[in-house]
Structure formats: C-alpha cells, structure tokens
FITI-681628 format. One record per atom (N, C-alpha, C): residue in one letter; x, y, z. Coordinates in steps of 0.001 Angstrom, whole numbers, plus 524288, in hexadecimal, padded with zeros to 5 digits. Layout:
! FITI-681628
aXYZ ...
***
This chain:
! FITI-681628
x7ADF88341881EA7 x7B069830B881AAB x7B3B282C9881D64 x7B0938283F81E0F x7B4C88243E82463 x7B78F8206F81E64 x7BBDB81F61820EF x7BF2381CA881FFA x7BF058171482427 x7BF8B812AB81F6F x7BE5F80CF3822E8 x7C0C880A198229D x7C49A805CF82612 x7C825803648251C x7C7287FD9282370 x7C66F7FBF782080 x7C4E17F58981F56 x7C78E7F2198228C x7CC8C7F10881F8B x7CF8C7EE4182176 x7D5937F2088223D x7D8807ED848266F x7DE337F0D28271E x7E1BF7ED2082833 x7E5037ED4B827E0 x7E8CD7EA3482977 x7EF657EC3D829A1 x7F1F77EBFB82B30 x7FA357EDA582A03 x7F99D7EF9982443 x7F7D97E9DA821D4 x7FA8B7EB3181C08 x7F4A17EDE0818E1 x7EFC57ED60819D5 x7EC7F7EFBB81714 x7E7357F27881811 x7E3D27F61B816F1 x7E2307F836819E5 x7DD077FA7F8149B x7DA287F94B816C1 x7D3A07F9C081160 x7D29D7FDCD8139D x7CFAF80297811AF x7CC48806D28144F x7C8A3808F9810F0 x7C38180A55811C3 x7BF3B80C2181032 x7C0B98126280FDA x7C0D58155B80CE6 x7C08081CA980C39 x7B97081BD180AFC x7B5FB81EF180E3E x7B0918206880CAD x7B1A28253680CB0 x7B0D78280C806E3 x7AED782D9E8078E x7B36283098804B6 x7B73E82E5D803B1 x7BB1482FE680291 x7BAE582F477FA91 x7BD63831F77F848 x7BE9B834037F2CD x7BF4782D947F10D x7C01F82C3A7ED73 x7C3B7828647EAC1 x7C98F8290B7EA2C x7C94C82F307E8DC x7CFF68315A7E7FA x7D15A833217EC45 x7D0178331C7EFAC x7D259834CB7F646 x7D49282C917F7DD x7D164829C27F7F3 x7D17C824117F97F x7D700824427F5CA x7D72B823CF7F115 x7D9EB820E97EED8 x7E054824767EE6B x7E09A829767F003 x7E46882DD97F1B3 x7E6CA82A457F637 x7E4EF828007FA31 x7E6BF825117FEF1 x7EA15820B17FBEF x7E6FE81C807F8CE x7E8C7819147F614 x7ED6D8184A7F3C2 x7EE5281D3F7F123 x7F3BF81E837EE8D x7F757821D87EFE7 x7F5C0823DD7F5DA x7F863824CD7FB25 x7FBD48210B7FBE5 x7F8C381D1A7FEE6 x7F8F88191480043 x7FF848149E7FD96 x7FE2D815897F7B3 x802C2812377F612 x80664816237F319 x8075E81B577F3DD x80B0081E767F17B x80C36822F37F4B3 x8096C824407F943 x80B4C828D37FC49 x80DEC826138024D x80B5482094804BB x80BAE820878085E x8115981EE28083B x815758218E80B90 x81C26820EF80C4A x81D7581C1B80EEF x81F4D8179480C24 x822AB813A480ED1 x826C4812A380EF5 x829C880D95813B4 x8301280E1B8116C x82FF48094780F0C x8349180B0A80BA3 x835D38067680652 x83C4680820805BC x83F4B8047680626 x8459F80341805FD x8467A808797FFB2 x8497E80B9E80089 x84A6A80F747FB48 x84F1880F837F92C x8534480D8E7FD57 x8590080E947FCEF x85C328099A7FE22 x85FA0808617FA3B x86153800687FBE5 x8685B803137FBEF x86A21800D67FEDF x86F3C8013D7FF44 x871DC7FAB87FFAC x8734E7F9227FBC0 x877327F36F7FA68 x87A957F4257FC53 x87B9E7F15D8011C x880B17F139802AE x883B57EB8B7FF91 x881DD7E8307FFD7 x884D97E3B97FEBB x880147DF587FC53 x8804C7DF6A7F7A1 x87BDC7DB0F7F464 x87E5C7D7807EED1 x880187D31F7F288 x880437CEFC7EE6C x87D7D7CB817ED09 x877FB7CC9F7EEED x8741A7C89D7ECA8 x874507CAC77E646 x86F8E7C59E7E2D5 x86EAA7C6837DD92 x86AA57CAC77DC30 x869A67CD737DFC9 x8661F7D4087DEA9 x868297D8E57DEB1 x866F57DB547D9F4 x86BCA7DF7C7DACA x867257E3D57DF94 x86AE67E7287DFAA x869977EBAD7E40C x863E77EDEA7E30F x8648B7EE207DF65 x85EF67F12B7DCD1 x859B27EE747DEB0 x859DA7EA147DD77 x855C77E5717DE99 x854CB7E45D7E4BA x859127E49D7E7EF x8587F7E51E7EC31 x8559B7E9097EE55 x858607EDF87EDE3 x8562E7F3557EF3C x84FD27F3CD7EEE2 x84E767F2CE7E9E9 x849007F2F37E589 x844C47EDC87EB39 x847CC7E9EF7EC83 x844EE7E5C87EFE0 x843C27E90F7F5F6 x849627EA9E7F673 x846427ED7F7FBC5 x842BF7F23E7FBAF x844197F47A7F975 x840987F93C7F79E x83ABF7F6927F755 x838A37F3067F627 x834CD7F1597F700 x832877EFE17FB3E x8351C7ED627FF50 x8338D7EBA8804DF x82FE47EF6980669 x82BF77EE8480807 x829D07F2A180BF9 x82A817F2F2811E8 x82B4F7F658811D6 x82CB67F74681714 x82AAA7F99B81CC9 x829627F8118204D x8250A7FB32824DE x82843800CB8252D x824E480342825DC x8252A8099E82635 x8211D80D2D829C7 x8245D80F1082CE1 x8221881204831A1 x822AE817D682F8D x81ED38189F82E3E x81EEA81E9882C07 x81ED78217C82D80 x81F8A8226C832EF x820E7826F48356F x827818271F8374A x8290F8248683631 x82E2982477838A9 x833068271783446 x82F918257D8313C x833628294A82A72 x832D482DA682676 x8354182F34824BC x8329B8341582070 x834538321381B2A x83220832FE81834 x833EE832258131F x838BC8344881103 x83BB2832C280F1F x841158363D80CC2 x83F4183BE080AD7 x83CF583C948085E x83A7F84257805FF x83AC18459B809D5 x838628423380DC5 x836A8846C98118E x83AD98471D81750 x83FA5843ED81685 x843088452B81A3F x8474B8469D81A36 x84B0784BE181D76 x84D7E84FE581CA7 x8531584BBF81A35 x853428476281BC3 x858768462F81A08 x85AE08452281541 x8601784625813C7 x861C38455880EEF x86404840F480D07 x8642E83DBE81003 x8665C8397F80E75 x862DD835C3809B9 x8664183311805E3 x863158305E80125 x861EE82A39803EB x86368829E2808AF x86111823F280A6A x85DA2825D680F4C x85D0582BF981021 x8588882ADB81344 x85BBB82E1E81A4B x858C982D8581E50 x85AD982ED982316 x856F6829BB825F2 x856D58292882C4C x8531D825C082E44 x84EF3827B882EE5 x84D2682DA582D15 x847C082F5282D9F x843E482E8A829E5 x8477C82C7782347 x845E482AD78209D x8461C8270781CEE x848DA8237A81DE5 x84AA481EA181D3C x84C5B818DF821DA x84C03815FB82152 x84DB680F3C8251E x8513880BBE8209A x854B480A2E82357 x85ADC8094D821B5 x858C48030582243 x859497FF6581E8F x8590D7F84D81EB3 x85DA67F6D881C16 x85E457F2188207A x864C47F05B81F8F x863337EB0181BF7 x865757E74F81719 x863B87E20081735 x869ED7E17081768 x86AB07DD5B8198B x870E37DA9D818C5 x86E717D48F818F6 x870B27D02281471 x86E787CD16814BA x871F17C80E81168 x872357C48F81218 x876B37C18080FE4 x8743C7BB1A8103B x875CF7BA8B80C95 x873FB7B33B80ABD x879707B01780C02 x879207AD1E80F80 x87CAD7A91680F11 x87E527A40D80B1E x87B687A12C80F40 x87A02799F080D31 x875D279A2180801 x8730F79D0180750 x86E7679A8080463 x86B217A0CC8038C x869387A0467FF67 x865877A40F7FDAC x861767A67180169 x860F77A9AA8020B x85C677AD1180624 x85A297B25880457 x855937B2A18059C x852267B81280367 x855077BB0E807A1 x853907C0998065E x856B27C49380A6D x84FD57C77380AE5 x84D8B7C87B80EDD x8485F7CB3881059 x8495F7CE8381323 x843D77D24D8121D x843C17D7AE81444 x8454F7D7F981C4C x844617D3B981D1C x844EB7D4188229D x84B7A7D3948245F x84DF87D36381F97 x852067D533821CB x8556E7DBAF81FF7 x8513E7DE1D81EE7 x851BB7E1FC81F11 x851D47E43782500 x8579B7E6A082560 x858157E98482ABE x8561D7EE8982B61 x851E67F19182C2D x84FFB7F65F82DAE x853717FA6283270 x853917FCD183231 x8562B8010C83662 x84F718036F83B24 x84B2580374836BB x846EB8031883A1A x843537FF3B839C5 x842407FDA983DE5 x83E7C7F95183F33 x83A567F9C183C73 x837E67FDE983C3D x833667FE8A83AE1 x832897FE70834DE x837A57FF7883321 x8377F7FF5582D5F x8398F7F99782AC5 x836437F64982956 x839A57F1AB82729 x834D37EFB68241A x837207EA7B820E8 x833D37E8A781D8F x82FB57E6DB81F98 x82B027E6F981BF0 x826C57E65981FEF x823FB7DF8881F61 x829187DB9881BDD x828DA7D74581DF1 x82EBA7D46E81D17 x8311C7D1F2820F3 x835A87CFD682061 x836ED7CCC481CB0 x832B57CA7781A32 x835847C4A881518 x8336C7C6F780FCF x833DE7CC2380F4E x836AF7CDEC809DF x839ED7CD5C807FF x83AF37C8FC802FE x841467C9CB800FF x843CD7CD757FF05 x848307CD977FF80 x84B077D3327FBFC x84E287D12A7F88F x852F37CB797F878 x854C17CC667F59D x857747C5377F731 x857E87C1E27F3F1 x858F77BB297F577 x860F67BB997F4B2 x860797BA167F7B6 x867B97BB697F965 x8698B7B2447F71A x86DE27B4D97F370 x8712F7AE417F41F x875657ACB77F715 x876BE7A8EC7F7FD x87A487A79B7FCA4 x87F507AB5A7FCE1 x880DB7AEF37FFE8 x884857B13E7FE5D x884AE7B6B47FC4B x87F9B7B9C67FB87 x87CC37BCB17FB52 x87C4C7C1C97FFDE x87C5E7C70C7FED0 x87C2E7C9D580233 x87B267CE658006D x876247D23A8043C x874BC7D6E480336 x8750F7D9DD808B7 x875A07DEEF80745 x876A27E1D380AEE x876487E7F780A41 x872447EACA80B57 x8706D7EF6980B44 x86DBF7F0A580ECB x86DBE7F80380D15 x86A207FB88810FE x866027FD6E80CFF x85FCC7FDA380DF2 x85C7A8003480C7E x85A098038980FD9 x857B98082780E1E x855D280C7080F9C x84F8980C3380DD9 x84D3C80D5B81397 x846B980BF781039 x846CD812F781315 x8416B814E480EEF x83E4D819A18110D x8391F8193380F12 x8376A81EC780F32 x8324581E6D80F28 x830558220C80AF6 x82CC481DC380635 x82C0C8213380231 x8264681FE68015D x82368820EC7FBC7 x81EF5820237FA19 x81DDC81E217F515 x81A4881C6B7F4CB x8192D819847F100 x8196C81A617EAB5 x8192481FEF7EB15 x8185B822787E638 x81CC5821467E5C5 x8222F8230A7E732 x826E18217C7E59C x8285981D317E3A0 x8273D818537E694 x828B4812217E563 x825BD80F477E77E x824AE80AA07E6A2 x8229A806F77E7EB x82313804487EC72 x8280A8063C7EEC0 x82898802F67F29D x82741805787F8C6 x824F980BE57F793 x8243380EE17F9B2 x81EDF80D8B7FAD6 x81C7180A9E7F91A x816C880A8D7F8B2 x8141D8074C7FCB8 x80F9C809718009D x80EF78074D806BB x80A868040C804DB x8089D8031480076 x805D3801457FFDB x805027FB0F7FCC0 x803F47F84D7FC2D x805777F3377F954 x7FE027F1AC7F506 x7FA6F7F5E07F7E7 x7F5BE7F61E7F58B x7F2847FACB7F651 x7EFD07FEC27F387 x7EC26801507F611 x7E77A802BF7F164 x7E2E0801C87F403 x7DF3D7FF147EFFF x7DA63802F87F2DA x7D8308071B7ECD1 x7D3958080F7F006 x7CE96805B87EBBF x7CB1A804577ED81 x7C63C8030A7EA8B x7C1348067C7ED7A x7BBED8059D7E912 x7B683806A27EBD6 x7B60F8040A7EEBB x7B134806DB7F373 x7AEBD801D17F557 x7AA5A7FFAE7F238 x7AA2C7FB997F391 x7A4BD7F73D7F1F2 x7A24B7F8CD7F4D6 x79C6C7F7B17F1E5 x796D67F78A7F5E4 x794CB7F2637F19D x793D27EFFE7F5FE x7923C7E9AA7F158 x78CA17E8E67F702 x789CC7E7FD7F1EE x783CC7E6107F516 x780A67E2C27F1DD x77D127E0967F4B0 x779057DD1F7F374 x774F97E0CB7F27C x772BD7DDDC7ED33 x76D4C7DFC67EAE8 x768577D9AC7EC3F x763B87DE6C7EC32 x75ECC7DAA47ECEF x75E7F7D62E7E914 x7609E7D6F07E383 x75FE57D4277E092 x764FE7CF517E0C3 x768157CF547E422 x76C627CAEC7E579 x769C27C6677E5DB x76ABA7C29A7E266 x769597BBB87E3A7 x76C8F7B9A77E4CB x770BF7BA2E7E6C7 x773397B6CB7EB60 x7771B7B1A77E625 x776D87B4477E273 x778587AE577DE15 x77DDC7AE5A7E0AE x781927B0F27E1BA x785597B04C7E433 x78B297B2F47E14B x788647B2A37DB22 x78C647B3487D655 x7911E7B8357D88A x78FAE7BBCE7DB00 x7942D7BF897DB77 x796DE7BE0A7E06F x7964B7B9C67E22D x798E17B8107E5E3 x79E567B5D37E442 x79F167B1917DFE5 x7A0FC7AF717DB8A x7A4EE7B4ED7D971 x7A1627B7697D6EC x7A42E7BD427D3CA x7A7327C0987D65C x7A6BA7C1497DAC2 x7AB567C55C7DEE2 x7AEB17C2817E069 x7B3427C5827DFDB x7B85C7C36C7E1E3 x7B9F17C5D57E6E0 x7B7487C9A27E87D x7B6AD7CAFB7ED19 x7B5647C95E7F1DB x7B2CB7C4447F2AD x7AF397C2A27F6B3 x7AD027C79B7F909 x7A9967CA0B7F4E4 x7A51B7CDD27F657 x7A1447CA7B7F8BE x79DC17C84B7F681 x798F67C3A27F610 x79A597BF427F8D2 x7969B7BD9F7FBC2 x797847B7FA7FD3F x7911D7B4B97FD63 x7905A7B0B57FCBB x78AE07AE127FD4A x78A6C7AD2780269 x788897AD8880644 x7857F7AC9F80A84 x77E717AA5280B12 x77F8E7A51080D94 x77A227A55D80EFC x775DD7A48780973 x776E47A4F4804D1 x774D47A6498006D x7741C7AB067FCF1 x776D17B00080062 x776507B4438003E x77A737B6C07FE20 x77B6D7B9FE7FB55 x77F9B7BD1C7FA50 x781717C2747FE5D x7866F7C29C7FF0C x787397C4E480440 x78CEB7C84C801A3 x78D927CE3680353 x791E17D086801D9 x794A87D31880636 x798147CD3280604 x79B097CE1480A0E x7A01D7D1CB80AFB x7A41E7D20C8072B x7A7E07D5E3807D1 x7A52C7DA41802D5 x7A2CF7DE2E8043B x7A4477E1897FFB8 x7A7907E5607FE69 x7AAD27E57380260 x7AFCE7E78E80136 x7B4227E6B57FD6E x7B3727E14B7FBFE x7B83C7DE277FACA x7B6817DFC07F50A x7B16F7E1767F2C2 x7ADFC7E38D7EE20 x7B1C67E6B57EA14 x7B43A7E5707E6DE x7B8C37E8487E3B1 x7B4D07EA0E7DCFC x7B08F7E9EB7DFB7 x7ACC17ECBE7D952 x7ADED7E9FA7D5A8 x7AE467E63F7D511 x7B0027E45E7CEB7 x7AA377E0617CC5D x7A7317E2C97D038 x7A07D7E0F87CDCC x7A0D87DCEA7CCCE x7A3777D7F17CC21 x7A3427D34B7CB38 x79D267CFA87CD4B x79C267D2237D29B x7966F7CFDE7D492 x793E37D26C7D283 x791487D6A07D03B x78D937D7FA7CC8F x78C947D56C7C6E6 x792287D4C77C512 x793E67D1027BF51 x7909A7CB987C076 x792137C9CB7C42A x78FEA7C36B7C620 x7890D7C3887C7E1 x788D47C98C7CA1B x782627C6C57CBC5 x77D8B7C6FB7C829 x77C027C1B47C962 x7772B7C1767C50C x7717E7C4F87C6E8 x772327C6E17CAAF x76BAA7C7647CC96 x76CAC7CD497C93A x7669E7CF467C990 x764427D4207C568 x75FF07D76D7C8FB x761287DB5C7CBF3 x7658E7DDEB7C9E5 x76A117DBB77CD8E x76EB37DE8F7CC8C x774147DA437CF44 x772337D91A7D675 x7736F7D64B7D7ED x772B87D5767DDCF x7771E7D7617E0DD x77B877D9F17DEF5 x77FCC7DB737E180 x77FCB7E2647DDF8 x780CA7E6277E2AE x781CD7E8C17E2BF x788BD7EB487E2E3 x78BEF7EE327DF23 x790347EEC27E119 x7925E7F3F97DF57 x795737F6DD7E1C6 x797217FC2C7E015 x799807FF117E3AF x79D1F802767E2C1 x7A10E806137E64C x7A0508090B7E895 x7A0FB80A467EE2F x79E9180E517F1DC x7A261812B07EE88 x79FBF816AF7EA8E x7A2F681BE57EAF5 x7A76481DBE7EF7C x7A4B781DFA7F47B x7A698822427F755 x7A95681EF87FB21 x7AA97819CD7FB40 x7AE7F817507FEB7 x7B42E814967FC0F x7B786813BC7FE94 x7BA72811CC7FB7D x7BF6D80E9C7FD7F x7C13B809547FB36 x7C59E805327FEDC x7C958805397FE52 x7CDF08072E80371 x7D23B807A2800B5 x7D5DB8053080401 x7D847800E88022D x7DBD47FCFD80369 x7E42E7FDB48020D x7E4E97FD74806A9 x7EA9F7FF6080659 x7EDED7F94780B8F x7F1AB7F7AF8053E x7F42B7F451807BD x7FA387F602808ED x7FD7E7F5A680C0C x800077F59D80F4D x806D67F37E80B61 x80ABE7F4EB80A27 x80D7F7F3A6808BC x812127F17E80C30 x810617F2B3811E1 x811DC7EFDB816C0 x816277F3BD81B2F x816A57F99B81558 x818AC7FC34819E4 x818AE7FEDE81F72 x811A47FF1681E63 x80E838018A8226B x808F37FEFD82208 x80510800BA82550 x801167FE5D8265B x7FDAC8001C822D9 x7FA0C7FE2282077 x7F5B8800AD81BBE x7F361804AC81D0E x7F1FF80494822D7 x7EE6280862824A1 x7F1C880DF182410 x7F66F80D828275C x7FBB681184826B0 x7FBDB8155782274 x7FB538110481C3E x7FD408123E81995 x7F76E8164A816F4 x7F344814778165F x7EE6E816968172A x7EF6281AFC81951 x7EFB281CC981F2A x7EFDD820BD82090 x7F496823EF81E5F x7F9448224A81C7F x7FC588260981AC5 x7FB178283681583 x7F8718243581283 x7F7D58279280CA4 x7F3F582AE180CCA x7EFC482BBE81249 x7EBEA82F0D8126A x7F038833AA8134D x7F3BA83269817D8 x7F85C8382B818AC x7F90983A01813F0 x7FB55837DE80FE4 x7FE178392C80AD9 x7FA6A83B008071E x7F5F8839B380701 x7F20283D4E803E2 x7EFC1841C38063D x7EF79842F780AFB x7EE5B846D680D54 x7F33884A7680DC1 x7F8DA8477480D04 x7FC3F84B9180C92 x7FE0584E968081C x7FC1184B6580396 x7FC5884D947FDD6 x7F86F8518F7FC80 x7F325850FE80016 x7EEA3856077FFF0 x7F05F859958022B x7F3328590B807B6 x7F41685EC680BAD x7F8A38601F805B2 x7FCF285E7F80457 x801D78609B80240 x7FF22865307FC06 x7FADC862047FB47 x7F6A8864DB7F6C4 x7F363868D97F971 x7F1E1867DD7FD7D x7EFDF86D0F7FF60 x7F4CC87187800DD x7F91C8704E80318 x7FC8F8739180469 x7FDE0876CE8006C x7FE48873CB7FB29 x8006D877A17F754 x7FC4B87A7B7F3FB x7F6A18792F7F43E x7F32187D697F3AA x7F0C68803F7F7E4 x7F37E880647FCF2 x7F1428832B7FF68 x7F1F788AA780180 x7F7BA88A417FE00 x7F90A8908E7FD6B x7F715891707FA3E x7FB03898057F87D x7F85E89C627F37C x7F94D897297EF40 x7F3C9898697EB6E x7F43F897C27E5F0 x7F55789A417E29F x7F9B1899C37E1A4 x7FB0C89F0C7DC31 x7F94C89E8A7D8CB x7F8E88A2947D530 x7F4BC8A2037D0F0 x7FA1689FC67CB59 x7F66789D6C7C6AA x7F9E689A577C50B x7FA3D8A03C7BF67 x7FE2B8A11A7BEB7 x7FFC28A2F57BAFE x7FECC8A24B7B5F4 x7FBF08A6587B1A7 x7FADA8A3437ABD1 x7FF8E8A4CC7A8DE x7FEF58A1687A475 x8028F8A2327A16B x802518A5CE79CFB x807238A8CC79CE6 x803B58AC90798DF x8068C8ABA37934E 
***
C-alpha cells in the first residue's frame, strides 16, 4: 500500500494514500487540524496599556499569531508535573512587548515580540497587533504553550487540509478533437495541441464532469471517474511547523488513540450485569 508524495514544500505538502480505507485517509485529516499540538500565546499579562484597545482585544490578537514550534522541546500543560497556572519552562515561553509611540502614529508588530526562546517566535515579523497614538504605550508579558486544535482555534497547525478522490480522466476512440471541454474546465485539465486533444494535468481533475456536459461527440470522447482505492490528501501549514511534520504527527496521534483503545480492551472483560 505505497504512499506518494506529489508535491512538498515548508508550508504544504499533497500525498497520494493507495490502498488505504477512505476513513483511515480522512482520520489523518482531522488529525491533522485538531490533534496535532501547537504553541499559541494563552496567558496576557497588561502591565501598562494606554492605547485605544482594551486588554481583551489585545490578548484575543496575540493569541492568534502563530508561532514556530519545536515539538520536542515542550510538553503540553496536561501533561507536565508543574503547578503553576502560567506554566514552568518545560511547558510554556515567556514574550515581552514593551512598546511606545512618540511623534506620530505607528503600528506595533509581532516582531517586536521579545521571546525568551529563539526558536519560539512569530513565524512572520510584520503582523500587527495593535496601532499606538502619539503618546501611547503598551507593555506586557504573554505566555505561549502548547495546545490543540480541538480546544481553540488558535491551536490549530493547520490553515487547510483537504482530502479528495483521485481522477482517472482519459481519452475515448470516439474523441473529435472539437476542443469544447477545453473551454469547460476550469482546471487546465485539457489543452489543444497540434490539433489534437491532449490531457495534460489530470490531477488538477476535481469531478465536477463539466467536460462530459460540454462534449458533443456520441458516445462521449472523454472518459472520467474516481479511482476507488486511491486517494489526495493535501495539508497546508499554518506556519508553525512544516506540513510534512505535521503529517507525520497526526499519523502519531491516530495511532495513539488506537494503542489507548486497545489498552483498555485488552484485559479481563467483565461480564455486564442484567437488570433485574
């Protein structure tokens, strides 16, 4: 059952499952944007804010930033011995903003967010957080950790994850070349060559039969329909980690929700008691 990588890149990453379930593929999928653990700012401490945003609005802005996250270097709060409600450094990174408008109006951006770890910071500097007026000043500590998606939104490593069939799109004997579903796909499936009709991406093939609707020849000259047993599954990158990363971790997280289901049927079964 090979697994195939289309395309890849930092932020996104296509892959072929052959052989695999529909509900096993799409278990990864919703892995993917609700199990896999990122850090996201949880805890805002106002020290000093006289801009026109109250605290709340602030807090609510960073909490959104995404942030790079090295996932081995942290545990999730759940899962670490300490008691503290802001966290210890095994499971939390401490960001300083101090930031002040003089002369003239200025945005205040994520890149001046001060990190305590390098590795943890926004994962682009000209995010705004909050437009300061002359005279203007904010000044706090936030606490980022590491949560999941199911919880909040901002937990979520994902910014897309998309599974579809595959296409199998082919030419029939009876194709006359009129060109019409060339016109009809919004895909750049089809292209005219030479005089010929030619199917060039059929990947890009999203089933919505539109070239069958358009072709005049009898019987149709285009063939189109879903490989059952393969299937595309596309995961974009919310920038905390790499797509591929994040791919491989939601395979962890579904395989760890099966072992935790096998563990607890794998002792005595007691028998269930009737009611009398």
């Amino acid at each position: 059952m090979p697994v195939q990588v289309l395309e890849e890149s930092y932020e996104k990453v296509t892959v072929v499952f052959e052989g695999f379930p529909r509900v096993y593929v799409n278990s990864i999928r919703r892995a993917s944007m609700s199990l896999v653990p990122v850090m996201a700012i949880d805890d805002v401490v106002i020290l000093e804010n006289t801009s026109s945003f109250y605290d709340e609005v602030i807090a609510h802005r960073l909490g959104l930033i995404p942030l790079k996250t090295p996932l081995e270097k942290y545990l999730i709060p759940s899962e670490c011995d300490c008691k503290s409600a802001l966290g210890c450094p095994k499971c939390r990174v401490l960001f300083v903003l101090d930031a002040e408008a003089t002369d003239k109006v200025r945005d205040v951006l994520s890149a001046e967010l001060v990190s305590e770890d390098e590795e943890v910071k926004p994962v682009s500097p000209n995010i705004p957080i909050i437009k300061l007026a002359p005279g203007q000043k904010i000044k706090l500590e936030a606490y980022a950790k590491l949560g999941r998606g199911k919880s909040h939104s901002k937990w979520q490593a994902t910014s897309a994850a998309v599974l579809r069939s595959y296409p199998l799109v082919a030419l029939n004997e009876s194709c006359n070349n009129c060109g019409m579903c060339v016109s009809a796909c919004t895909k750049d499936v089809f292209s005219i060559r030479n005089g010929k009709l030619k199917v060039d991406n059929p990947l890009n093939c999203n089933l919505c039969f539109e070239c069958l609707e358009s072709c005049q020849a009898e019987p149709k000259g285009i063939n189109v329909k879903e490989d059952e047993d393969k299937f595309i599954l596309t995961i974009e990158s919310s920038g905390g980690m790499a797509a591929r990363e994040i791919l491989v971790q939601a395979v962890k997280e579904v395989i760890k929700l099966v072992d935790d289901v096998i563990d607890k049927f794998s002792g005595e079964v007691l028998p269930v008691e009737k009611e009398k």
